[in-house]
C-alpha positions as CSV (number, residue, x, y, z in Angstrom):
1,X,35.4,-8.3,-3.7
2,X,33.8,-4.7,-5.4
3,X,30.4,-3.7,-4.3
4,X,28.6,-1.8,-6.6
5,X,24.8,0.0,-4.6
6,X,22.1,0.6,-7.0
7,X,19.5,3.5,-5.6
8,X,16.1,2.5,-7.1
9,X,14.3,-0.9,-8.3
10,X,12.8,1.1,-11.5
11,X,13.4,0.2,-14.8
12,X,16.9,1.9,-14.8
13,X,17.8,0.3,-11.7
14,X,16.9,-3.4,-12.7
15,X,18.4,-3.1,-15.8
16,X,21.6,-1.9,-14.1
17,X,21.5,-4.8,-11.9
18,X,20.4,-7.6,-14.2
19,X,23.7,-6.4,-16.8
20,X,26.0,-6.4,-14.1
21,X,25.4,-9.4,-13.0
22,X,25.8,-10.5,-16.9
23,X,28.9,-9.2,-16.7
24,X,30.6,-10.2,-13.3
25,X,29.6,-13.1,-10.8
26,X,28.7,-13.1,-7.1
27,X,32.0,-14.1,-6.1
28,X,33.6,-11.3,-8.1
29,X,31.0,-8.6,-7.5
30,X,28.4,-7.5,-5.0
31,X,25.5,-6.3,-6.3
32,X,23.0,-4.6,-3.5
33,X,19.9,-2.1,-4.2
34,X,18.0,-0.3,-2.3
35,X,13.9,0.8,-2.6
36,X,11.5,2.7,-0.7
37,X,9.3,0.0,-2.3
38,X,7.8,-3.2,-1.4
39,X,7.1,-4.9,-3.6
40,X,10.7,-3.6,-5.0
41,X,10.3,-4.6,-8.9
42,X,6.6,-4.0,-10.2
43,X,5.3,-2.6,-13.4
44,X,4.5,1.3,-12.6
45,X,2.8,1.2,-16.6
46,X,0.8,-1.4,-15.3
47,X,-0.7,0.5,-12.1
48,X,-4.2,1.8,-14.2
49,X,-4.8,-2.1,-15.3
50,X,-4.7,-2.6,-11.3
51,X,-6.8,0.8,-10.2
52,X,-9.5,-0.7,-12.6
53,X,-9.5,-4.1,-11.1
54,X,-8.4,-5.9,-14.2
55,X,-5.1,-7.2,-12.2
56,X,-4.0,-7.9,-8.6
57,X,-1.0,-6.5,-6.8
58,X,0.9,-9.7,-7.4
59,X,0.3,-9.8,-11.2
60,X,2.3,-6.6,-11.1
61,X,5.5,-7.7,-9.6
62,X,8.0,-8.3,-12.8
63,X,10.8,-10.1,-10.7
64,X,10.1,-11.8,-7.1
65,X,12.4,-12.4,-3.7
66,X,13.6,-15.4,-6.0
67,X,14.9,-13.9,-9.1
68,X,17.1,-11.5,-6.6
69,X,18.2,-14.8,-4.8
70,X,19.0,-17.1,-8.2
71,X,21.0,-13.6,-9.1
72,X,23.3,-13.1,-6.4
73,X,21.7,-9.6,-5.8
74,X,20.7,-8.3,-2.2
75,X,17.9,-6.2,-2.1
76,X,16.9,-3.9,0.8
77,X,12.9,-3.1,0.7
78,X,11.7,-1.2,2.0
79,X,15.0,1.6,2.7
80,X,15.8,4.9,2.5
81,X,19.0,5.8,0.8
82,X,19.9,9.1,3.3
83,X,23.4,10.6,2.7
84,X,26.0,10.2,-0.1
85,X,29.3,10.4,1.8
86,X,31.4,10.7,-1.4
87,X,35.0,11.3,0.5
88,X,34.5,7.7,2.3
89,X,32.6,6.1,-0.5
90,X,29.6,5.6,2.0
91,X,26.0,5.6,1.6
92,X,23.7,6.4,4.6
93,X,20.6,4.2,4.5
94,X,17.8,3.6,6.7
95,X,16.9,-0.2,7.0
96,X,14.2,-1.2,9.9
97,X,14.2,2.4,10.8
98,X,18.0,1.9,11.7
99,X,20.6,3.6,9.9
100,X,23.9,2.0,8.3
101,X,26.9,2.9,6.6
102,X,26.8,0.8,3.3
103,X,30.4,1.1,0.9
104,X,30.1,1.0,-2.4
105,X,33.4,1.7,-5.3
106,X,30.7,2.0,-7.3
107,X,27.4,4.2,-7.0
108,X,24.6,4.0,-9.7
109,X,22.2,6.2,-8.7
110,X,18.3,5.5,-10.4
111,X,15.9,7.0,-7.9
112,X,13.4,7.5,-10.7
113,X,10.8,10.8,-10.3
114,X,7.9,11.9,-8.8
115,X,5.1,13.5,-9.4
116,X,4.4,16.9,-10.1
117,X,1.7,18.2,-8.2
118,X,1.3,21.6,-7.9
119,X,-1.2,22.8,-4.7
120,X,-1.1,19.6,-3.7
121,X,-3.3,19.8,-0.8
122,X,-2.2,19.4,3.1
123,X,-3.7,18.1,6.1
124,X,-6.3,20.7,6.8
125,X,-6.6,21.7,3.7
126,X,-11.2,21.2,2.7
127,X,-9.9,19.3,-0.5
128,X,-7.1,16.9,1.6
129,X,-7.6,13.1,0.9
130,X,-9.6,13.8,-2.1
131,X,-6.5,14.7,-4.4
132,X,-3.8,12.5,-5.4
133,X,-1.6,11.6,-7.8
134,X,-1.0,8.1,-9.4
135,X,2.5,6.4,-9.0
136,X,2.7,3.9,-7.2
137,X,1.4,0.6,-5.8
138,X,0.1,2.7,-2.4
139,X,-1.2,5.5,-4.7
140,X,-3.3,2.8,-5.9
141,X,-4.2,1.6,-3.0
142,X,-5.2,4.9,-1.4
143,X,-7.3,5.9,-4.5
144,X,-9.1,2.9,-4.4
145,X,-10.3,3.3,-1.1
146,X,-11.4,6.8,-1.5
147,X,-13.3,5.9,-4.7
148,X,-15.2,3.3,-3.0
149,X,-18.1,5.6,-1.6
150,X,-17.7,8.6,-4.2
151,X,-18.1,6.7,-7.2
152,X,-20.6,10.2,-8.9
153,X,-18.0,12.0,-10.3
154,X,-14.1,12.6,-10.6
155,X,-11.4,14.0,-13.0
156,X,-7.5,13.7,-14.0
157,X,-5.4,16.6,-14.2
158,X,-3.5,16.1,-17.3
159,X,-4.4,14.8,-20.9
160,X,-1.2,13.2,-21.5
161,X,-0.7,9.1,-21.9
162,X,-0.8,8.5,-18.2
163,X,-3.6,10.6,-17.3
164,X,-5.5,9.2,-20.4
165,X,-4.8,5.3,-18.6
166,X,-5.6,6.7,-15.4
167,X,-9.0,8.2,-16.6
168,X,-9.8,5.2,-18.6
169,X,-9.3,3.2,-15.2
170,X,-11.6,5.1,-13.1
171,X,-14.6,4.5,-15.4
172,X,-13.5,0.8,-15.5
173,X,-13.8,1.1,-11.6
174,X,-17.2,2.2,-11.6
175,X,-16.8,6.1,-11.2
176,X,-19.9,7.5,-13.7
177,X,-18.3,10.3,-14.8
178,X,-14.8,11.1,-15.4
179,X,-13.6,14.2,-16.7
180,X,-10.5,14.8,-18.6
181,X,-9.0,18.4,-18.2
182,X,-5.7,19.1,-20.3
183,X,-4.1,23.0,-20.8
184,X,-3.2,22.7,-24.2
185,X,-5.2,22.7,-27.4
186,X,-4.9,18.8,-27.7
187,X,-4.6,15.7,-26.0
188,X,-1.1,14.3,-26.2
189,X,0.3,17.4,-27.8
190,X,4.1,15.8,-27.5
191,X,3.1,12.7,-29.2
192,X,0.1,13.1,-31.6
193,X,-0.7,16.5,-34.1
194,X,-4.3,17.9,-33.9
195,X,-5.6,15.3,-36.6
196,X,-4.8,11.9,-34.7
197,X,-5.5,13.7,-31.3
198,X,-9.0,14.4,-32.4
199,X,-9.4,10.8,-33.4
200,X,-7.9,9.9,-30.5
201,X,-10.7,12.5,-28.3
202,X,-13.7,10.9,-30.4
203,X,-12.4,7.2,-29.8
204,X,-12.3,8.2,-25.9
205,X,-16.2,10.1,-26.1
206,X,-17.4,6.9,-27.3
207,X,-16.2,5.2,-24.5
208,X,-17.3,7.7,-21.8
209,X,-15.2,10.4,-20.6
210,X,-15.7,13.9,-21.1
211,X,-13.0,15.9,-22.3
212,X,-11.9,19.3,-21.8
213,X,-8.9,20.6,-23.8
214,X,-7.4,24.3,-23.5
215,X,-8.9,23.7,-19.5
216,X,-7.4,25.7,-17.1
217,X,-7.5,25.1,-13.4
218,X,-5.9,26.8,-10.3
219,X,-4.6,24.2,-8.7
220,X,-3.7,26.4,-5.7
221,X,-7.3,26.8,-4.7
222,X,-7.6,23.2,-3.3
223,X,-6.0,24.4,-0.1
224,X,-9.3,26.7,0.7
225,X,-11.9,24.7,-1.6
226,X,-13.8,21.2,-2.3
227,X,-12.6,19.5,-5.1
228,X,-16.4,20.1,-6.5
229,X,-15.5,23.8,-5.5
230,X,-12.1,24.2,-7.2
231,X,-13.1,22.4,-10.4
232,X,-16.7,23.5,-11.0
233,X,-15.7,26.0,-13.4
234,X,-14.9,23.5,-16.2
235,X,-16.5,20.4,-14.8
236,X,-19.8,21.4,-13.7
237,X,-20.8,20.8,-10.0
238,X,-20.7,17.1,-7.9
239,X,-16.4,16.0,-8.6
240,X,-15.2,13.9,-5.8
241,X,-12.5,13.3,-6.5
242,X,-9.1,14.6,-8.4
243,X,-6.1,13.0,-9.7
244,X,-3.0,14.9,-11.0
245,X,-1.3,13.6,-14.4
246,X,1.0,16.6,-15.0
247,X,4.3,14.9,-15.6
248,X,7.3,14.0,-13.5
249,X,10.3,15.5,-11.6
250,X,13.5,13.9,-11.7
251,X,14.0,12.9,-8.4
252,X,17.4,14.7,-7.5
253,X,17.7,14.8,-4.1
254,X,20.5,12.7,-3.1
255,X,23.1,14.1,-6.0
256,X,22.3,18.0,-4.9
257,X,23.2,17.2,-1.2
258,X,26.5,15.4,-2.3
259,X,27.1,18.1,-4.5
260,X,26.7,16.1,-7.6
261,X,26.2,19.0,-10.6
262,X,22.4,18.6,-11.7
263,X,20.2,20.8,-14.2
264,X,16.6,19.5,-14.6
265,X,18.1,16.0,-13.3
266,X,21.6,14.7,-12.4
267,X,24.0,15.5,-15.3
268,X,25.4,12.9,-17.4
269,X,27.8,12.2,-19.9
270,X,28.1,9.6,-22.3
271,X,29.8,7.4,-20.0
272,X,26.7,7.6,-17.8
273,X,29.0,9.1,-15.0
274,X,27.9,12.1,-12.9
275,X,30.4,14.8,-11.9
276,X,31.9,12.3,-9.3
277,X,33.6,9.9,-11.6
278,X,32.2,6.8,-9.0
279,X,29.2,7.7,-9.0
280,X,26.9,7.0,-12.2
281,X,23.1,7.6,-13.1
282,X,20.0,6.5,-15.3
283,X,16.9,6.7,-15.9
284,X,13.9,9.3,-15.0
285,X,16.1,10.9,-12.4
286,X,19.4,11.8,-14.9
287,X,19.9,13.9,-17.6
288,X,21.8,14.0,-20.8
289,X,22.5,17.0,-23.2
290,X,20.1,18.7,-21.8
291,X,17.2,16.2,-21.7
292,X,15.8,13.8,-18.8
293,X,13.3,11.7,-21.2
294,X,11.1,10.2,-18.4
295,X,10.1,7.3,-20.8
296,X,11.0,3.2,-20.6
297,X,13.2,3.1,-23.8
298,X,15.9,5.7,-22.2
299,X,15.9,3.6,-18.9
300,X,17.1,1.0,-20.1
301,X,19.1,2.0,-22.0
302,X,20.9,4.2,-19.5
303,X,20.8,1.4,-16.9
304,X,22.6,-1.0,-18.9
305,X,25.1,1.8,-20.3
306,X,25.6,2.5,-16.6
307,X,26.2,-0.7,-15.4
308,X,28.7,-1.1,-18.0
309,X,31.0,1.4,-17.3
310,X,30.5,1.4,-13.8
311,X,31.6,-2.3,-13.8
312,X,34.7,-1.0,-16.5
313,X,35.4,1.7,-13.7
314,X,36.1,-1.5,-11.2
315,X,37.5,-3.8,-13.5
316,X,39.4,-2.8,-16.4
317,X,40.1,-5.3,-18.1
318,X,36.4,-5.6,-19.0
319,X,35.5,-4.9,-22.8
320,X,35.2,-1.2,-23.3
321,X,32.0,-0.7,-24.0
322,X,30.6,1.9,-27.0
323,X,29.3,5.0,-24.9
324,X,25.6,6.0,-24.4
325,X,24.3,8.6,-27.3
326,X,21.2,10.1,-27.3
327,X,17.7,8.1,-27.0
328,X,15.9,8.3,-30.2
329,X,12.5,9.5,-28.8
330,X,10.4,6.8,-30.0
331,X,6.8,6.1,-28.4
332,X,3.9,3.3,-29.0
333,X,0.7,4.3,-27.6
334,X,-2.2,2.1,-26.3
335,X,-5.1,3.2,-25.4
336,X,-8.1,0.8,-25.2
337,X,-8.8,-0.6,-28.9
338,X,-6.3,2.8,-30.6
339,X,-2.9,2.5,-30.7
340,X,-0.1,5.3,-31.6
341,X,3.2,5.1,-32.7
342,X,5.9,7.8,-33.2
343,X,9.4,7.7,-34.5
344,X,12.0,10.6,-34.5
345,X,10.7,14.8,-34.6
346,X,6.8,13.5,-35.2
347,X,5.5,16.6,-33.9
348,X,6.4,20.3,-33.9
349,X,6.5,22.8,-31.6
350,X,4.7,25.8,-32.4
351,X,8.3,27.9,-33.1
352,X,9.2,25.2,-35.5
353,X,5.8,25.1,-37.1
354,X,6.6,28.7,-37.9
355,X,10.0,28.2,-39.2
356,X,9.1,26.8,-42.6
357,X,12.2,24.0,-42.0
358,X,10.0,21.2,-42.7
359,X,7.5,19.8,-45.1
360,X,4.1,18.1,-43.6
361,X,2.7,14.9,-45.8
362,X,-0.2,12.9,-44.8
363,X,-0.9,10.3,-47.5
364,X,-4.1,8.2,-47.7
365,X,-3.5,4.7,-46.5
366,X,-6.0,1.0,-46.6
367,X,-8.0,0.8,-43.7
368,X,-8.2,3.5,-40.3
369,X,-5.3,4.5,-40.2
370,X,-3.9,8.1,-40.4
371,X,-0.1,8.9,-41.2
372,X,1.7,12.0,-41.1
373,X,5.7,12.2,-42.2
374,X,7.8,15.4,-41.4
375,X,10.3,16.2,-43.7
376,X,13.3,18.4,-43.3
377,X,12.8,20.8,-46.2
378,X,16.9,21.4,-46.2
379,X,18.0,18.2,-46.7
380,X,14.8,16.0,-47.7
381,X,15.5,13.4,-45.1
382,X,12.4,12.2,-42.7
383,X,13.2,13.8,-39.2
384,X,9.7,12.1,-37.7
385,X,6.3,10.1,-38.4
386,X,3.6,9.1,-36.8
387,X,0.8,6.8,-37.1
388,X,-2.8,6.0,-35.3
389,X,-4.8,3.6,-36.4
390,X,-6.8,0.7,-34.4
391,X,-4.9,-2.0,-32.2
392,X,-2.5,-4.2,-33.6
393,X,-1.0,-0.7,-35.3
394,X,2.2,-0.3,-33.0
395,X,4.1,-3.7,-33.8
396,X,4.8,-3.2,-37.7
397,X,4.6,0.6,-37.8
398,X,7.2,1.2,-34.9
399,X,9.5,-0.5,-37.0
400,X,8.7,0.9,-40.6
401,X,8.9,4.7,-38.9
402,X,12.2,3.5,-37.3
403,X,13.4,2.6,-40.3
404,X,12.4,5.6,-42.0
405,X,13.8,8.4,-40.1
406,X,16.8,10.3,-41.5
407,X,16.6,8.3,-44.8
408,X,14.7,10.2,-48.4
409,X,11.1,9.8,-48.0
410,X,9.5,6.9,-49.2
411,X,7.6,7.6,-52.9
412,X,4.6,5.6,-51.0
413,X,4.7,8.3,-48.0
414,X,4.7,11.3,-51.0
């Protein structure tokens, strides 16, 4: 029998498992993975719904101890994968606080990310155990309890979609004021232009939180200040409480020490394999041309792209399968009663803006919604759109900017 380990019950990770056991039965395949987490599949986009008391900690488990069972799939939760032993095919994991060799001819690796958190505070520090960061179930958890007797005043680091969740949360909680504090001139600068991001900051007033955009903070200074201390300066005086938003790492770890090549994650190629031709990756912790997206749509497509040629590396007689390509960055927004959708180049960075290589239309359309389509100027083709509008937006949009991208602009959009 062939044993294919999976490191990490994300999306990427699930996927991986679910399509390999699509592909191959028990008796011809072991299928183990291992998690730091219990419980081992839950929704991480889900965690605000829970840190606002809208759902429990069971609502957010997506598959239980029996789907893994029905599946064939052995799970260890919680375990730390240790030490890739790529000249034995080996895997060091700790399980109980023991560890064990596991073998595997077939490695996916989809350990995710983790927070970034820069001056993160240590034990000591005046600010420790009044700054965290939001990504998992114990994250939660911990938050939770702090905000139970400092419910004045608190504020997310970061106006990007999570942070804008996580805020949203806290008020829902019962904090009185949350603040909003994000670098750039925006909020959502990657996914929305400065027309639907001021919607977007009105829409959020109304329900509110205070906003601060083009806010700097020195993040560093929580190691010899309060949190009230540190973030005073844009916030005003009484915050108890601070919560970074400012993106992910690819969590690399494991391929470095092997000596697995990695840039900003684990390098891919469009076989999902690393630089060991065993060992594959997906998801938040690999990266491909140049890119680790961080977002849903690229894990799972890289976890079922991995588990399809990691299976073909083990059995070839299997179906070939068509290699990854690229993600087509594609997002659908909620937030509260405003939904955002994005298809393709929807937004420029400044450079672009200043190249003149595209042509910016925003037509008039029924109801509260607001379009913008980008243009190449070259070749006339539509590289991006977005949309924001109220709910119910996302569904028939997503696909109609899909649909559009790379194709003449509509006469409709002109």
């Amino acid at each position: 029998m062939k044993e294919i380990l999976i490191v990490g019950a994300g999306t990427a990770g699930i996927t991986a498992a679910g399509e390999l056991r699509k592909l191959h039965s028990a008796d011809e395949l072991a299928v183990t993975v291992i998690t730091r987490e219990v419980p081992p599949d839950y929704s991480r986009i889900r965690l605000p719904e829970f840190l606002a008391g809208e759902i429990t900690k069971e609502q957010l488990v997506i598959h239980n101890s029996q789907w893994f069972q029905t599946n064939g799939i052995t799970m260890y939760a919680p375990a730390e994968a240790e030490r890739i032993n790529r000249e034995s095919k080996t895997l060091l994991v700790k399980i109980d606080g023991e560890s064990r060799e596991l073998k595997y001819d077939a490695l996916i690796l989809a350990s995710g990310s983790f927070p970034f958190t820069p001056g993160m505070p240590v034990e000591g520090s005046p600010s420790y155990g009044s700054v965290f960061a939001l990504r998992t179930i114990s994250d939660a958890e911990k938050i939770l309890g702090h905000t139970e007797s400092c419910k004045e005043s608190a504020a997310v680091l970061g106006g990007g979609l999570l942070g804008l969740e996580a805020a949203r949360a806290l008020k829902k909680s019962g904090i009185k004021t949350v603040h909003v504090l994000e670098t750039a001139g925006w909020l959502l600068p990657r996914q929305l232009d400065a027309t639907a991001s001021g919607l977007l900051k009105s829409y959020l007033e109304s329900e509110g939180l205070t906003i601060h955009t083009g806010a700097s903070v020195d993040t560093g200074a929580f190691a010899s200040g309060t949190v009230s201390q540190v973030l005073e300066s844009v916030c005003g005086p009484g915050v108890q409480t601070a919560l970074y938003s400012m993106g992910v790492r690819s969590d690399k770890a494991l391929a470095e020490e092997a000596g697995i090549p990695c840039g900003k994650g684990i390098t891919i190629n469009n076989e999902t394999a690393t630089g060991d031709p065993d060992i594959f990756a997906a998801g938040d912790c690999a990266e491909f041309e140049g890119v680790s997206w961080g977002i849903v749509p690229a894990a799972m497509e890289q976890g079922k792209k991995a588990a399809q040629f990691a299976a073909g590396r083990l059995f070839p007689d299997d179906a070939r399968p068509s290699p990854y390509v690229q993600t087509v960055p594609r997002t659908v927004l909620k937030i509260g009663a405003r939904e955002a959708v994005s298809a393709g180049t929807a937004v420029l960075t400044p450079e672009q803006e200043k190249s003149g290589g595209w042509i910016s239309r925003t037509p008039s359309l029924e109801g509260d919604l607001y379009l913008r389509v980008l243009e190449d100027a070259e070749t006339g083709l539509v590289s991006g759109a977005l949309v924001f509008g109220p709910e119910g937006t996302g569904r028939f949009w997503l696909t109609k900017l899909q649909q559009a991208v790379g194709k003449p602009c509509p006469d409709e959009w002109k």
